[in-house]
N, C-alpha and C positions, 0 to 999 in steps of 0.2 A: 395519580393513575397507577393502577396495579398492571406490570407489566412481565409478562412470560417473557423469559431473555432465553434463545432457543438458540444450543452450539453442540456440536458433534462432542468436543474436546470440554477440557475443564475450563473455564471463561473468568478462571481466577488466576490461570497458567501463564505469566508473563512472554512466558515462550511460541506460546500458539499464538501464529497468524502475528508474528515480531509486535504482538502486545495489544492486539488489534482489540481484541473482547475484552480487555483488561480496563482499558480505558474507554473505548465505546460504554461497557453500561457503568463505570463508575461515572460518568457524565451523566447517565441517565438519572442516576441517586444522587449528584448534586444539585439536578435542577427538583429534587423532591419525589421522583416517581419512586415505588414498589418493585423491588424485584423477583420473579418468581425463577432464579435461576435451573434451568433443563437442561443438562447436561455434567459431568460424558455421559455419549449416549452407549449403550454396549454394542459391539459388534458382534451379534448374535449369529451372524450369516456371515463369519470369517471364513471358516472351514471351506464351505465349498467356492468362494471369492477366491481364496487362495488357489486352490486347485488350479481354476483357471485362467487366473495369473501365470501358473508355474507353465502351465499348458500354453497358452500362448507367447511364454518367455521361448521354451523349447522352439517356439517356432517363426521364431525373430521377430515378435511384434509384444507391443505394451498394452496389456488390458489394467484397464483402471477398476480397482477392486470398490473405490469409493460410489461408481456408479452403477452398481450390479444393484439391478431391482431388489432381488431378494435384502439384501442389506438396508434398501433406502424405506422400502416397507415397514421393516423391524424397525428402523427409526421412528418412522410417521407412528407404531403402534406405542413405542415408550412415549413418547411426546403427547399421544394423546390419553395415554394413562393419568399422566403428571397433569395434565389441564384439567379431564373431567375431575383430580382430585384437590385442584387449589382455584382459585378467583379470580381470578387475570382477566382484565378489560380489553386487552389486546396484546399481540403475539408478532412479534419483532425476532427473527431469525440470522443470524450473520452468514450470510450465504442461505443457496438455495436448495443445500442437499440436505438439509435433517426435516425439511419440512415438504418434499418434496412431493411425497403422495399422503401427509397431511389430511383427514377432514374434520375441517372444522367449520363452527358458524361464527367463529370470531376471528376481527378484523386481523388481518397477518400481512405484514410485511417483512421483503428480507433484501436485505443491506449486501453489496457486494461488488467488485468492481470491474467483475465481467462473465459474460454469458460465457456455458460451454460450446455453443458454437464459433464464438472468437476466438476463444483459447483453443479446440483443439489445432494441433500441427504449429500453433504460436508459439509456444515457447518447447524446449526441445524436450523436455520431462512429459512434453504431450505431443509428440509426435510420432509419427510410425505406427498409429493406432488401427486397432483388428476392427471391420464396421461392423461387429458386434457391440463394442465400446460404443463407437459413436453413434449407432441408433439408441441404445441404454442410455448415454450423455444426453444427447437432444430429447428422448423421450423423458426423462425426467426432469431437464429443465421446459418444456413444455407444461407437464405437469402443476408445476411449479408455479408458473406463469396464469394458469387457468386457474389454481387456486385461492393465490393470494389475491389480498386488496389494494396490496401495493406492491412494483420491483422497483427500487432503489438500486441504480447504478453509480458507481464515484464518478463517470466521466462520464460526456456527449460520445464521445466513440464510442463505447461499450454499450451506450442505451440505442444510438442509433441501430449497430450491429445487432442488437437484440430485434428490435421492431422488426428488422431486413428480416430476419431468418425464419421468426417464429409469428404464430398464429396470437398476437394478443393486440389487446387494443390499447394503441400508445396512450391515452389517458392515462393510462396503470403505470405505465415506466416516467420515472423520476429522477435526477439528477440530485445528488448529495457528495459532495470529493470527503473525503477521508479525511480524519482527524491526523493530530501530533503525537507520539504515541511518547507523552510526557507526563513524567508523576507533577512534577511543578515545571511551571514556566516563568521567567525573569516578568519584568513588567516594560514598558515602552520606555519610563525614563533610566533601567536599568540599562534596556538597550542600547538608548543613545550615548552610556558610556561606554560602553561593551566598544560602542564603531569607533570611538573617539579615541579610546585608547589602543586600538589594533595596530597594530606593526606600520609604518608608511616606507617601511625600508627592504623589507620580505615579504612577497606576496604567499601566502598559505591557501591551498587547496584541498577539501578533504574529499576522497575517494572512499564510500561509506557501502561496503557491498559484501556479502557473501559469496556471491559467483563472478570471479576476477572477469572471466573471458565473454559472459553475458553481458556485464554490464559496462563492456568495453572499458577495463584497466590496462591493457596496451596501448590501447588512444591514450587514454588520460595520462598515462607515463609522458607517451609521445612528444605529448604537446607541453608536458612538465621542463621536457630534455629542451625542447623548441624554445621556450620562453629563456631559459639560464642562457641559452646559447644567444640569444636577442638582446642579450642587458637587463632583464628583468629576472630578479634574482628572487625565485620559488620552489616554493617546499610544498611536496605531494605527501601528506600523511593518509595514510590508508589502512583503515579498520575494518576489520571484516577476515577475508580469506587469504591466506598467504602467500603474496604475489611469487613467479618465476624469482630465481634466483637472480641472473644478471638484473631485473628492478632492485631488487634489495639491496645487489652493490652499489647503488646509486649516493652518490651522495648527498642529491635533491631529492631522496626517499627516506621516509619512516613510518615504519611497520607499529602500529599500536595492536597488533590482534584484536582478537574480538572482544566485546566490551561487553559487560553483561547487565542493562540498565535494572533488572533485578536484585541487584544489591548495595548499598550505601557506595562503597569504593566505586565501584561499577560507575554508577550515578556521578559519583564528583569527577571521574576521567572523562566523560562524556559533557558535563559541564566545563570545565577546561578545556575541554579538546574546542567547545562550539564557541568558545569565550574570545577566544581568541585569530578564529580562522577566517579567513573573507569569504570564500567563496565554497559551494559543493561542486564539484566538476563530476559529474555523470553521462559520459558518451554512450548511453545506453544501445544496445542494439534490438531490444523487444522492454516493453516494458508496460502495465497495466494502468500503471498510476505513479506511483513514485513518491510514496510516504516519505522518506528521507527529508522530500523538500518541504513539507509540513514541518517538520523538527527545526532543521536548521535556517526555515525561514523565523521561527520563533527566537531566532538570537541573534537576526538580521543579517544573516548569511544569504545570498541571494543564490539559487542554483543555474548554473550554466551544463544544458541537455540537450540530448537531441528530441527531435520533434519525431519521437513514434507511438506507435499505439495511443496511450491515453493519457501520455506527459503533457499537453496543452489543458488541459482540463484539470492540472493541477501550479502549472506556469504561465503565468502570462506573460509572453514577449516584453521585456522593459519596467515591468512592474514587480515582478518576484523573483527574476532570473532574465537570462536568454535563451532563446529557443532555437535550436542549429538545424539545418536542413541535415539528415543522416545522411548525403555522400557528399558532406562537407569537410573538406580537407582537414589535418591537424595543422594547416597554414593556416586555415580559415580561423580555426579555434586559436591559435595562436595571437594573430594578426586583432581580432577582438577583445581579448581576455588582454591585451596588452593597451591596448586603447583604453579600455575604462581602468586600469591600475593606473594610467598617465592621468586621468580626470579625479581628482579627488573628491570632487565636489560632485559630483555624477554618481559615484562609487559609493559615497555614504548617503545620497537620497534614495539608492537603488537598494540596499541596507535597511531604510528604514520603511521602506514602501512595502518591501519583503517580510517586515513584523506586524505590517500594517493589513497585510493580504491573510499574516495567523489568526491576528486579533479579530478578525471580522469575518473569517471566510475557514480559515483552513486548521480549526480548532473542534473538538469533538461536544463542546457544548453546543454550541452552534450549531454544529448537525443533526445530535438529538432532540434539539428541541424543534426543529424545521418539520424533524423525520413526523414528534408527535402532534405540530399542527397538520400538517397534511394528511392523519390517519380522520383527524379530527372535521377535517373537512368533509373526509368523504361520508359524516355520521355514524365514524366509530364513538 
């Protein structure tokens, strides 16, 4: 199937969207499809987006420049230059905004893991918004909604949140979790030595984040310092963002900075790092989905989160991780993450149940190929 791969950014850029288009449609080209890759898109309608960003900066509030009509227009106009001039059977978007006011007669869906009415005031880089933004936000995922043949959400929160807000008819909204955002993945009997040979004497924790303070890295320290001080002797390495200094002095802490899976070196720290760690400790405090757990369930890492936003929809209690009520103590986290290092035999079924959840569920083949029975059904 010849397939329009529709992305605002360049969708070969390992860096956009922590690798998300990179691997979404090179999945698509493994299971055989055509890609008519669209995008970047230009932002023709910077100028005056900017303006009123600057404008609403001066007067303490954040206009989002991604959702200014004029901007989303210009998009819908490249995107449809690029169709009427290649052969695309159907039109797969990663998100909702390049295709937003879109018209087309061909089947379009878009992939994404949350409506703009759940995100906005959700996460802090979207809050304090002017309701100019978020009539512009809602009107163009409306748009969006009305036009496509399919909305693809990663989670049941995001898809239900969707149906709540907006005018479409849940038919059209569909569940799909997010892939691993892995060039290669070990295999299941790779894994089983991977668990067999892990440490039984040091429990390893990775705290895998760019936003320390979002993605609750003072918890996760927290409950680092809690477990050492209980007999159970752990190591919080933490890649990503440069934790507070008194973490650093820690001496159950290390800092691997950020890793950059776009290059060979990159690639083999991040193989190492997963090779060897038990668990991902994520006390998230807002969170959409939680790709991480996708990765390091693929090397039988099981992730320990809290239960918000749309972390259930990529962990299942007992199966791929544990799931923590969010005003659950670092006792709490304590007191359980100590419990299953004492069960050994619990610890490595929970391990391999967690490569068993990549293998089958939480891998990007998987999903494209779901994504193109379902276009398939509706008689694209």
């Amino acid at each position: 199937m010849d397939i329009a791969f529709v992305t605002t950014y360049d969708s070969a850029d390992v860096r956009s969207w922590s690798g998300v288009p990179v691997h979404m449609s090179g999945a698509f080209e493994s299971l055989g499809h055509s890609l008519d890759r669209i995008g970047p898109l230009k932002g023709t309608a910077a100028g005056p987006s900017l303006v009123k960003a600057q404008l609403y900066k001066w007067a303490g509030r954040r206009y989002l420049r991604d959702r200014d009509p004029t901007l989303l227009n210009s998009y819908a106009r490249q995107v449809k230059r690029r169709l009427d001039a290649g052969h695309s059977d159907i039109i797969v978007s990663v998100g909702s905004i390049p295709v937003s006011y879109l018209r087309t007669e061909k089947p379009l869906a878009f992939w994404t893991d949350i409506s703009f009415a759940a995100m906005a005031e959700y996460y802090p880089e979207f809050s304090n918004l002017p309701a100019r933004t978020i009539r512009e936000g809602n009107a163009a995922e409306q748009s969006a909604l009305s036009r496509c043949t399919l909305a693809i959400y990663a989670t049941e929160w995001a898809a239900k949140s969707t149906i709540a807000h907006y005018d479409v008819d849940p038919a059209k909204v569909r569940v799909l979790p997010l892939g691993a955002n892995l060039m290669e993945s070990p295999t299941r009997a790779q894994v089983e030595q991977m668990v067999a040979a892990r440490s039984n004497e040091r429990c390893t924790m990775l705290f895998l984040a760019a936003d320390w303070n979002r993605k609750g890295g003072d918890f996760a320290f927290a409950v680092t310092e809690m477990l050492n001080a209980s007999g159970v002797p752990t190591e919080l390495q933490v890649c990503g963002e440069e934790p507070p200094s008194e973490v650093l002095a820690s001496a159950h802490v290390t800092f691997l900075g950020r890793i950059s899976k776009g290059t060979p070196q990159g690639r083999d720290q991040w193989t190492k790092m997963l090779t060897a760690a038990h668990f991902l400790i994520l006390p998230t405090r807002a969170e959409t989905f939680g790709s991480a757990t996708c990765e390091v369930n693929a090397y039988g890492i099981p992730s320990l989160i809290n239960e918000v936003g749309g972390t259930s929809g990529v962990v299942t209690n007992g199966v791929n991780g544990l799931l923590f009520d969010p005003d659950a103590s670092a006792t709490v986290w304590r007191d359980e993450i100590a419990r299953l290092w004492s069960d050994p035999e619990r610890n490595a079924a929970l391990a391999m149940s967690s490569q068993h959840e990549f293998a089958t569920r939480l891998n990007w083949k998987t999903g494209c190929r779901a994504l193109v029975d379902m276009l398939q059904e509706t008689g694209a």
